[in-house]
C-alpha positions in Angstrom: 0.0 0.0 0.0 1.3 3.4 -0.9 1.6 6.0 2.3 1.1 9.2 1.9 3.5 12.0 1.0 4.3 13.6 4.7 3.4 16.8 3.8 -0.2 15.8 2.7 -1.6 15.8 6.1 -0.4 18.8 7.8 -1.5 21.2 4.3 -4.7 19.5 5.3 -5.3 20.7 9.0 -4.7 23.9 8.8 -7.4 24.2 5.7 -9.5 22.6 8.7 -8.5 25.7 10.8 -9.5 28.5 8.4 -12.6 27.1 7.4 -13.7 27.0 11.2 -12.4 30.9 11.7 -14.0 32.1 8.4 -17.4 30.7 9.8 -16.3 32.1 13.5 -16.4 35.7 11.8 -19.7 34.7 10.8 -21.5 33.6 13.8 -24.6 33.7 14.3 -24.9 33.5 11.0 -25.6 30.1 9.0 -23.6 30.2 5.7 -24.4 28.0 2.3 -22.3 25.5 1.4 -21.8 26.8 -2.0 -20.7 29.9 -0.7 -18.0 28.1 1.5 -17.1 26.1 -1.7 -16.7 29.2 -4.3 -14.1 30.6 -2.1 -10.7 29.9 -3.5 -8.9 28.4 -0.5 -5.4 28.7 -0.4 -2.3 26.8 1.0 0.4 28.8 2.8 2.1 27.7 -0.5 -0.8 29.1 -2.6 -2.2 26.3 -4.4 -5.7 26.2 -4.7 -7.4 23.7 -3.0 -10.7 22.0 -4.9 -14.0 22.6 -3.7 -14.0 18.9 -2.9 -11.0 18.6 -0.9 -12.6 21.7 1.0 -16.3 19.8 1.4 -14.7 17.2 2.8 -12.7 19.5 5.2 -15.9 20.8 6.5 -17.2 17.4 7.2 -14.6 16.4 9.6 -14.5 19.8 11.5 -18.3 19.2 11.7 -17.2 15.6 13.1 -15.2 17.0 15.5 -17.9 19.3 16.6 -16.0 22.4 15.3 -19.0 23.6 13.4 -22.3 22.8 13.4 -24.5 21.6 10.1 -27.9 22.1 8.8 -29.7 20.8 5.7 -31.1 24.0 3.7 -33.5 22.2 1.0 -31.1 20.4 -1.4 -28.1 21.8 0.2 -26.2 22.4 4.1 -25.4 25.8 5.8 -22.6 25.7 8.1 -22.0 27.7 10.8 -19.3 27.7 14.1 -20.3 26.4 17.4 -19.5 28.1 20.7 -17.7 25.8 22.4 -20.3 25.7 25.4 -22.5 24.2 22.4 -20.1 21.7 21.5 -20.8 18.9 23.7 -24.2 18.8 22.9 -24.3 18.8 18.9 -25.7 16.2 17.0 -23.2 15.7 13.9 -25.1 14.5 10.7 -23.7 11.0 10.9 -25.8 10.1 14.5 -28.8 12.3 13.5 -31.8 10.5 13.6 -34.4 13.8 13.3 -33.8 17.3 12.8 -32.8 18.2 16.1 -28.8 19.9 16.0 -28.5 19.7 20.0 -29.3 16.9 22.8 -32.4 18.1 25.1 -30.3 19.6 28.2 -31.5 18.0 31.7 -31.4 20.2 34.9 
């Protein structure tokens, strides 16, 4: 099995990091998919990454319950979660309804 250049990884995690600012500087605000995608992200070497490299980016900071997603008809909005919100986000993968958040019990 071929391993992966060394580099590969790390130009990846820190695409991870701006997408999660850029929808920080956002907040409250939801923001479109497409939006996110149209933007032409940049490594610190400036190559362009593809929107599909960067759609896949958003998925596993909303894995890691960076930011949160929504379905908005055929599409997703993103947006960043507060980190007080984190622990109680429903990523896409365990959603059974619509619900984002677990009820909170006091």
């Amino acid at each position: 099995m071929k391993e992966a250049h060394p580099t590969h990884r790390s130009n990846m995690t820190p695409l991870v990091d701006k997408l999660v600012k850029h929808l920080s500087l956002q907040y409250p605000s939801w923001v479109a998919k497409g939006e996110i995608t149209a933007t032409q992200w940049r490594d610190e070497k400036g190559r362009t990454f593809l929107p599909e490299t960067v759609g896949r980016k958003l998925r596993e900071a909303e894995e890691n319950k960076r930011i949160a997603v929504k379905k908005t008809g055929k599409s997703v909005s993103y947006k960043w979660l507060p980190h007080d919100l984190r622990d109680r986000y429903i990523p896409t993968s365990e959603r059974e309804g619509e619900e984002l958040f677990t009820k909170t019990t006091q």
